[in-house]
N, C-alpha and C positions, 0 to 999 in steps of 0.2 A: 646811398643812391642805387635804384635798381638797375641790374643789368637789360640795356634796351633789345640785347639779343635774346635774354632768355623769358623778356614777359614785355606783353605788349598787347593794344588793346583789339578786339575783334570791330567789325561795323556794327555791334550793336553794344557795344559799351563792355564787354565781357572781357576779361584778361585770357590769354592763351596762351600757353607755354611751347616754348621750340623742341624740337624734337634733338637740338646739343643739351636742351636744359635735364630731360628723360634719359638719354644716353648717360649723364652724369650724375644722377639717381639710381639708375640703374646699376655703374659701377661702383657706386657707393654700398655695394650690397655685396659683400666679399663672400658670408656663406649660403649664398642661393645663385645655383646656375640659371642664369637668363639669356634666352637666346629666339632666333627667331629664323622659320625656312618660307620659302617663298612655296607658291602651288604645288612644284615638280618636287617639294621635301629636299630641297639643299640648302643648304644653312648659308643665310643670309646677312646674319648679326651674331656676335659672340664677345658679351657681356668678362669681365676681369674673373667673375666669381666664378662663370664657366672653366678658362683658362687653370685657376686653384682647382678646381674639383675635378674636373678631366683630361688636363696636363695637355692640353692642344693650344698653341697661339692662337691669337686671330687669323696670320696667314695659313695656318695647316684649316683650320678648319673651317674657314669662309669658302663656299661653294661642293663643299663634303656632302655624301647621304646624312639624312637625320637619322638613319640606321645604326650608326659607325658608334653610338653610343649603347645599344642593346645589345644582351649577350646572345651566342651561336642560339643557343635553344630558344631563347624569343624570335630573332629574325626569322629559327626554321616556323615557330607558330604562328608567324602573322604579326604579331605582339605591335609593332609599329603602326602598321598601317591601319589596323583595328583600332589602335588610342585613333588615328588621326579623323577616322570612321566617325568614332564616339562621338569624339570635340566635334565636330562638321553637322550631327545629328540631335546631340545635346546640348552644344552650347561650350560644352566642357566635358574634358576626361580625365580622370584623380586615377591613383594608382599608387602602390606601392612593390617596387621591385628593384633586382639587382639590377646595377647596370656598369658597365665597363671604362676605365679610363686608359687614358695613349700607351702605359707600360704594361696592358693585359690586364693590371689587379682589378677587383670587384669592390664597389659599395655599393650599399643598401640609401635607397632615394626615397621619397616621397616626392611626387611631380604629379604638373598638373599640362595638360595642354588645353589652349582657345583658341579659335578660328580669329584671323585679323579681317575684319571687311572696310573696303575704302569709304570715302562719302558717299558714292554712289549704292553701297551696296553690293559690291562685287567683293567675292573672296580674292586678297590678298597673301594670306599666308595662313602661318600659324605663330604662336610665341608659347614657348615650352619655358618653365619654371620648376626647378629641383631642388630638395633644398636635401643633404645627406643624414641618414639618420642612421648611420653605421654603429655608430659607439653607443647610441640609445638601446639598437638593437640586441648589441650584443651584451649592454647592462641588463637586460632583460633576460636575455638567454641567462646569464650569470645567475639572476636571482633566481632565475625557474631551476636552474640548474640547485641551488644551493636549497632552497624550498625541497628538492626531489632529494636530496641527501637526508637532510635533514629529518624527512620521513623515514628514509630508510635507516640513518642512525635510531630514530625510535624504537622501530622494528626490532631492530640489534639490540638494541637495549632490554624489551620486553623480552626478547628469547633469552638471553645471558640471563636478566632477573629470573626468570621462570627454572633453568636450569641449575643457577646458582640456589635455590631456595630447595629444589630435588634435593641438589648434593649436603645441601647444612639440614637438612631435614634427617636425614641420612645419616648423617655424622653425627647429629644430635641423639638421634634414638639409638644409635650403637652406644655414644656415650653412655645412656642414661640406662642403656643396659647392662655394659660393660660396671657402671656406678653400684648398679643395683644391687650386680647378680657375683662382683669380682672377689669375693670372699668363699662363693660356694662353686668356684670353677677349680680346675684341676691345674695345678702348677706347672 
């Protein structure tokens, strides 16, 4: 039996969903921060997966700037206000950047922001979606990182061969002189 709260039929026959039924989809989404600020950019909704990812309750962080999650060097750039810019002008603003949670530490996000408009057509808000791509990151950096050795162990390698084959080159023709010539040298 369906729940009458969470689906129900519109005046033209259409099913609609409640906005507890989205709330509860939305927290069903443990590794993507979902959240939402009203015009003036203060957080108006804060999603469980937010909570995991940037360590603020719902009461710390309901009526906060949507700042308080960007680091000192983005707020000094604008970095916020210009996603909110983009979204408002495009439709959407994608990005990949560091961003800050309640204890100071830093992850790496991929996020997106969208303008929210009412039926009417009036902007509403916005709803920002981050999903962390920290440990992706940093598998990346690993392999770049190991990729760069690995050239450089080559490197290393050719130099050693190249000098290692001097020295047996060397040691070879002193042998083969020492073989040759060791009867008519002087005791």
């Amino acid at each position: 039996m369906e729940n009458e709260k969470s689906k129900s039929k519109d005046m033209q026959g259409q099913h609609t969903v409640s906005p507890e039924f989205f709330s509860r989809v939305i927290d069903s989404l443990p590794d993507y921060s979902i959240f939402t600020v009203d015009t003036e950019l203060k957080i108006n909704s804060w999603s469980s997966g937010s909570t995991q990812l940037f360590q603020y309750e719902v009461k710390e962080a309901m009526g906060k700037d949507f700042e308080m999650i960007f680091t000192e060097e983005d707020k000094k750039n604008g970095i916020p206000k210009s996603e909110i810019a983009k979204a408002l002008k495009e439709g959407t603003a994608a990005d990949n950047r560091w961003h800050i949670r309640k204890d100071g530490s830093k992850f790496y996000a991929y996020g997106q922001v969208y303008p929210i408009t009412g039926e009417d057509g009036k902007l509403k808000g916005y709803v920002k979606i981050l999903r962390d791509l920290t440990e992706r990151r940093n598998a990346e950096k690993y392999a770049k990182e190991v990729e760069e050795l690995s050239v450089h162990k080559q490197s290393i390698l050719f130099i050693l061969s190249h000098d290692l084959r001097s020295l047996i080159t060397g040691v070879t023709g002193t042998a083969a002189y020492l073989n040759k010539n060791f009867d008519k040298m002087d005791k």
